[in-house]
N, C-alpha and C positions, 0 to 999 in steps of 0.2 A: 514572203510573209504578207498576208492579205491587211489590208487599209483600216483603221478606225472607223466603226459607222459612218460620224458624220463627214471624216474625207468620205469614205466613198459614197453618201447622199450627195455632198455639193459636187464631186467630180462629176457624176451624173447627170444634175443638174446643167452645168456650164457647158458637158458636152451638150445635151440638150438645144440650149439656146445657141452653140456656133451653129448647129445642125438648120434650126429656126433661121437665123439671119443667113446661112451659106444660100436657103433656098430663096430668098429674098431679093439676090443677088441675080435673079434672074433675066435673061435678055441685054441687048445688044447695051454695050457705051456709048453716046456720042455727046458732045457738048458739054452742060451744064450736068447730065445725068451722068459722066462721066466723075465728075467730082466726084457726085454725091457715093457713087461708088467708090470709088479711091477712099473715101470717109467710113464705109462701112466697111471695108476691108480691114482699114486702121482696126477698129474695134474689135474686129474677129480675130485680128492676131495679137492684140491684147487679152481678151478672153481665154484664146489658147496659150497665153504666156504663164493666166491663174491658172489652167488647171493642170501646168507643168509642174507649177509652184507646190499644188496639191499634193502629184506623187514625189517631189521630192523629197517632202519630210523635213524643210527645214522653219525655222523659226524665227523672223528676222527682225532683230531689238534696233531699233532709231538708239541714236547716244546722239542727247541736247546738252547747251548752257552756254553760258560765255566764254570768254578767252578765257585762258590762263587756270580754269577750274580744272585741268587734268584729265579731261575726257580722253586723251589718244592712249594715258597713259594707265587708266583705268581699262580700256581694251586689251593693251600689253601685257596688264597685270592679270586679266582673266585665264586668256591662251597661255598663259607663261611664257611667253616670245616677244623679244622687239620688234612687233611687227611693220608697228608705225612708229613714224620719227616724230620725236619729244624734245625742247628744247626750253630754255628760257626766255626766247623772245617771242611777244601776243604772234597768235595767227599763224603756225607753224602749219596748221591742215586748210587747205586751202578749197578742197573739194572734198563733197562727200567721197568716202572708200570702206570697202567690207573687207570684213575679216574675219573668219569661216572656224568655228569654232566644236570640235568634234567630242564632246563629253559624254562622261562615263555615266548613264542615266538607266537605270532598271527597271526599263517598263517591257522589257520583250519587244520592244521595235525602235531600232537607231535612229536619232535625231540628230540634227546637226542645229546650231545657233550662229546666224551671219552677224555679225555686229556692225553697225554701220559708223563710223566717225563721220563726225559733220564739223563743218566750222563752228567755230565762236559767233552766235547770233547779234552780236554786238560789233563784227570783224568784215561781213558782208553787210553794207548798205543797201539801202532803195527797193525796190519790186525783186530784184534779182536774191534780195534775201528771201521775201516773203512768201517770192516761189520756188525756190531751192526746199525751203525748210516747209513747205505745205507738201510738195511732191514726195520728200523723203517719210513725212509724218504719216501722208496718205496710204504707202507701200506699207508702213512696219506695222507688225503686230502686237510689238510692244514698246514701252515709249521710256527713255530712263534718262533723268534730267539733273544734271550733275550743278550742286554748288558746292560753295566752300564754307561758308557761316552761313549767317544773318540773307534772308531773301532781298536782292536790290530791286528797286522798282522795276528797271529793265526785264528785271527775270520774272516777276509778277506778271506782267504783261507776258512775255514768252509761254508760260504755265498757263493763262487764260487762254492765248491761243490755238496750245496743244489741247488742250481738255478739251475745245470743241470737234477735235479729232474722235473722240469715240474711241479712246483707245485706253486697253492700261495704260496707267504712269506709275511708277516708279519714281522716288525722291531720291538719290546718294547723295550723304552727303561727305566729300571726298576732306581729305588732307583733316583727320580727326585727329594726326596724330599733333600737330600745331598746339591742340586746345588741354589743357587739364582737362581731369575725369567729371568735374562741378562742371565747368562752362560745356562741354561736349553736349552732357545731359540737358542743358538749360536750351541751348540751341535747337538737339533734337525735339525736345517739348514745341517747343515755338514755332520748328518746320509741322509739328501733328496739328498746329492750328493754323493753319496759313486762311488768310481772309482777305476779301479786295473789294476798296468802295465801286459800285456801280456810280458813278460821278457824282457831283458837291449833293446832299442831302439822301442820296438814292441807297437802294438796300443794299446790305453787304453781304456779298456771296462766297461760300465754303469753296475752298479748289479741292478737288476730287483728286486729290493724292492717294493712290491705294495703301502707299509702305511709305516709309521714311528707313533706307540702309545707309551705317554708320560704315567708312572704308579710308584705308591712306591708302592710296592706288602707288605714291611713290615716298615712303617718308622720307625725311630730313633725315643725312647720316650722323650717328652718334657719335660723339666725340671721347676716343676710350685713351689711357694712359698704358703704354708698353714700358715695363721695366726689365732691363738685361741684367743678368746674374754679375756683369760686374761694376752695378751699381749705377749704368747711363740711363736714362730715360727719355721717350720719345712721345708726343700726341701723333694721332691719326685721327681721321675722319673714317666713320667704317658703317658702311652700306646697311641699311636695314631690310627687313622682307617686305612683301606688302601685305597689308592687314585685308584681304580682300574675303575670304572667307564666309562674310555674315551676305555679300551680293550673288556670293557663288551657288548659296545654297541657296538663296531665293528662287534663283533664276531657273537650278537645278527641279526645285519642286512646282513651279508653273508652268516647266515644259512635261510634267510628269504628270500633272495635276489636268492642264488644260490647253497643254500643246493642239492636240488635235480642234478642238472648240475653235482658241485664237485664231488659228490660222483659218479654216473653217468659215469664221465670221468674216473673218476680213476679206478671202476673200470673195464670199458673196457679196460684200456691202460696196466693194471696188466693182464687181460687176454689175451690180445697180445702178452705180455714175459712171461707169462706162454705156451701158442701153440708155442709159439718158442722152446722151451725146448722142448716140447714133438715131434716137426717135428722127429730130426734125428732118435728118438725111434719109430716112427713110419713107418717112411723110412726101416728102420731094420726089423721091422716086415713084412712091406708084399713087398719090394723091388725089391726082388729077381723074387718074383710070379708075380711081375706085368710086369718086365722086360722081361720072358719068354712068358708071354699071347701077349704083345708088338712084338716079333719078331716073334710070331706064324702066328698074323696076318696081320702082314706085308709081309710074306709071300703068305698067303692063298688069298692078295690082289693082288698080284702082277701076281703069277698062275691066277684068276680070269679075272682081266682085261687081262690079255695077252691071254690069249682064247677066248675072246670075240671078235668076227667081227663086232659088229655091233656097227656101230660111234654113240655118247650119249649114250647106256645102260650101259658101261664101267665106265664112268665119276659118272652115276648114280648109280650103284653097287659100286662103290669103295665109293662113299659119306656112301650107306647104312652100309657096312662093317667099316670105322670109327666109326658110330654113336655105331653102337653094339661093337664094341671095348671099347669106354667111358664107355658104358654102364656095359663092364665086368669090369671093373675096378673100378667102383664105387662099384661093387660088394665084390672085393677083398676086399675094402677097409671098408667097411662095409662101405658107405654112400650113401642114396639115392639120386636119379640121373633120374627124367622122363624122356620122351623122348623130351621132348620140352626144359627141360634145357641142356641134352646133346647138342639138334642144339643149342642151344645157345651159348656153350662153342666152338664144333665146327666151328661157325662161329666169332667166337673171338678171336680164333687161326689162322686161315687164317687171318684174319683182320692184329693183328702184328704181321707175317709173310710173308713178297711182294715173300720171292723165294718158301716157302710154294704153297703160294698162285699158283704164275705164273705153278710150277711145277703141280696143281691139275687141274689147268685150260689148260694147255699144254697135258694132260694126254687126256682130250676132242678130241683135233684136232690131237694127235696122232691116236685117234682110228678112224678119217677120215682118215690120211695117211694108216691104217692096214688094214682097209677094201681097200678101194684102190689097194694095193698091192696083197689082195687077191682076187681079180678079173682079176689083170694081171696074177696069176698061170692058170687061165687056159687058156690063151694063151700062153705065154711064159715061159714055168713050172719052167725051170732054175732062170732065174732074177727073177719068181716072188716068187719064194722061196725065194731068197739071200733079196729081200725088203719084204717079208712077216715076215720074220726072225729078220731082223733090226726094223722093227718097234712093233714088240713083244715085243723084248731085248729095246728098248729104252722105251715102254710104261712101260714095267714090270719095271724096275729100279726107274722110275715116280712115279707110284704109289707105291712102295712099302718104296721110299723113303718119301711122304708125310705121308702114313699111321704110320711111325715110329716116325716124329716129331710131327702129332698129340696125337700120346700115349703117349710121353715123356711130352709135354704140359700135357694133361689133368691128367697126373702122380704127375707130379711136382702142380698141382694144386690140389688134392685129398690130396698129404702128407701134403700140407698146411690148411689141413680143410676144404679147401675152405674160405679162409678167404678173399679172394678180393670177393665172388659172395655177391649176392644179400642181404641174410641174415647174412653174414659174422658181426664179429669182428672188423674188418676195415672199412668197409661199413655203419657199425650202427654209430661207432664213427662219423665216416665223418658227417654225417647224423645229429648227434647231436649238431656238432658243426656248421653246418649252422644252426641249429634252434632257438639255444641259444644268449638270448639277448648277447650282448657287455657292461656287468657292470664293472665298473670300476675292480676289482675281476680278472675277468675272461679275460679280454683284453688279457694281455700278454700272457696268458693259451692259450687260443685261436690259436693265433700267432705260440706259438711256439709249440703246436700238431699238428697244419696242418702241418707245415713243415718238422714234422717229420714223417705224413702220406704220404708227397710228396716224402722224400727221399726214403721212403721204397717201393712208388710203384715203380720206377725208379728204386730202385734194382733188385724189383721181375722182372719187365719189359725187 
């Protein structure tokens, strides 16, 4: 059964960029360049782990909150299986664990749901929590943070932290069956408005809670009265079911709804801080060579035009001489680079560049003032030396200074993959997220990846 568009755009994509960094990987290990390798490998089989992730089709929920809220037990109660052990003493899960969850969902293509258990974020202390609970937050595609009543500060802060995940969330709020039908309702009210000062005087910010699900993952057993026909009587304590129902179907219509999108997003936005990590290692590697190839021909431009008399071949030599500049350097880099994408870079670098710019188109009407001046040597050999000489030294400076900031450009864009071009990581994303409906799910997602695509071009920019 053939993939959802946007699986098979981002699988594409990701193969893509392992293709991009395998050829990166170019040439011998030794020393220092040896790491840097080993560094970019990491990343390349993390890359290939998303786009395993891709064809398998699954969907994988993070389960947050503190002790004692029921999270393993809400898992249990999803699968219908004791998968995981449940107890009454805090802190029974001790590491994250998934639990593979195979639902009857009617879209024409099987899906499967990992549910991940985590510990109580109040049960794990120190950095070993903050990165347990970032790594796990970071993988899932969707985020579902389990309390019991009333939000405790701890868990305010928890909810703050996840939200800068970029992920759905999902509110449960478990053991409803504790509360009468008034306080349940009052509660869930109070969780649709959860708010948090930004410190003493500072503005208060909305938490971007998509749902708020009402569920007893394990109720209290009820206490029923057995009478025998000859008149004895007995209590028992007798098991209830779980009220799970109102989560089941949630979960059921967002894999229906925007399984593919989810997964999708996340993971292109994982492989964007994955090339992030691997940029500086690859800077490292061929750095050095590109910077040398940059000043060589920044040179051999400037020699070039500045011995050319003849006004426009200058303008148009020095354009050729850039293009075969990108061109070596896509080479250094191991990434392929035509010539029709190279002018395309080149012309996108002049573009945000006005003194770039001014300077290559200045470099033109120098080589009319050069010529010029050397048509006065042979009348007036002196002066037309001293202005043949000047407009050499001014053209040669011109050009050799554009040719430098187009290497450094198309430098700084080769360490980054390529990740603004066409096929890029960033590119696909964008791409996806204009084509992806606005389900209630995905709104705030939406929202707050584009603006995190925006802050980043503006950096790179």
């Amino acid at each position: 059964m053939p993939p959802s568009p946007l699986i098979y755009r981002a699988r594409q994509t990701l193969s893509q960029v392992v293709d991009r960094y395998s050829r990166a990987l170019q040439g011998e290990a030794s020393g220092a360049t040896a790491t840097h390798q080993a560094a970019v490998k990491t990343g390349l089989n993390q890359l290939q782990t998303l786009t395993a992730k891709l064809e398998s089709r699954c969907l994988r929920v993070a389960v947050f909150g503190l002790v004692s809220r029921g999270k393993s037990a809400l898992i249990n109660a999803l699968v219908g299986d004791a998968a995981l052990e449940t107890g009454p003493l805090h802190g029974v899960t001790r590491w994250p664990r998934s639990v593979y969850w195979q639902p009857d969902i009617q879209t024409g293509q099987p899906w499967q749901i990992e549910l991940v258990d985590t510990p109580g974020l109040d049960e794990v202390g120190g950095n070993m929590q903050a990165d347990m609970a970032a790594t796990v937050a970071n993988q899932a595609d969707l985020i579902l943070f389990v309390v019991a009543g009333e939000i405790t500060p701890l868990e305010y802060t928890a909810l703050l932290n996840l939200q800068r995940r970029q992920k759905p969330l999902l509110l449960v709020f478990n053991k409803v069956d504790l509360y009468p039908e008034v306080d349940r309702q009052t509660v869930r009210d109070s969780l649709h408005r959860l708010w948090a000062d930004q410190g003493q005087g500072g503005p208060r910010t909305q938490l971007a809670v998509d749902d708020v699900v009402m569920v007893a993952a394990n109720p209290a057993p009820l206490k029923v009265r057995i009478e025998w026909p000859d008149g004895r009587t007995r209590e028992e304590w007798e098991p209830q079911p779980p009220e799970i129902e109102a989560l089941r179907q949630a979960l059921l219509t967002i894999v229906a709804q925007d399984g593919p999108a989810l997964v999708a997003l996340n993971a292109l936005r994982h492989a964007r801080s994955i090339e992030g990590d691997m940029v500086s290692h690859v800077t490292r590697l061929h750095g050095d060579r590109a910077d040398d190839t940059i000043w060589q021909f920044a040179k051999y431009k400037a020699v070039a035009v500045a011995l050319n008399p003849i006004a426009g071949l200058d303008l148009l030599g020095g354009v050729i001489i850039d293009l075969v500049l990108i061109r070596t350097l896509a080479r250094i880099y191991g990434f392929p680079i035509t010539n029709h994408e190279a002018g395309r870079l080149w012309r996108a670098i002049l573009k945000s560049s006005g003194t770039l710019l001014l300077s290559e188109a200045g470099s033109g009407l120098l080589g009319a003032g050069k010529t010029t001046a050397a048509l006065v040597t042979l009348v007036d050999n002196a002066s037309g030396v001293a202005a043949l000489a000047g407009a050499m030294t001014a053209q040669a400076s011109a050009a050799g200074y554009g040719s430098y900031a187009v290497g450094q450009a198309a430098k700084t864009y080769l360490e980054q993959g390529c990740t603004w071009g066409p096929e890029g990581v960033s590119a696909t994303l964008a791409a996806i997220l204009k084509d992806t409906d606005t389900s209630a799910t995905l709104a705030r997602l939406r929202q707050e990846v584009a603006a995190d695509l925006v802050e980043s071009a503006v950096v790179k920019g």
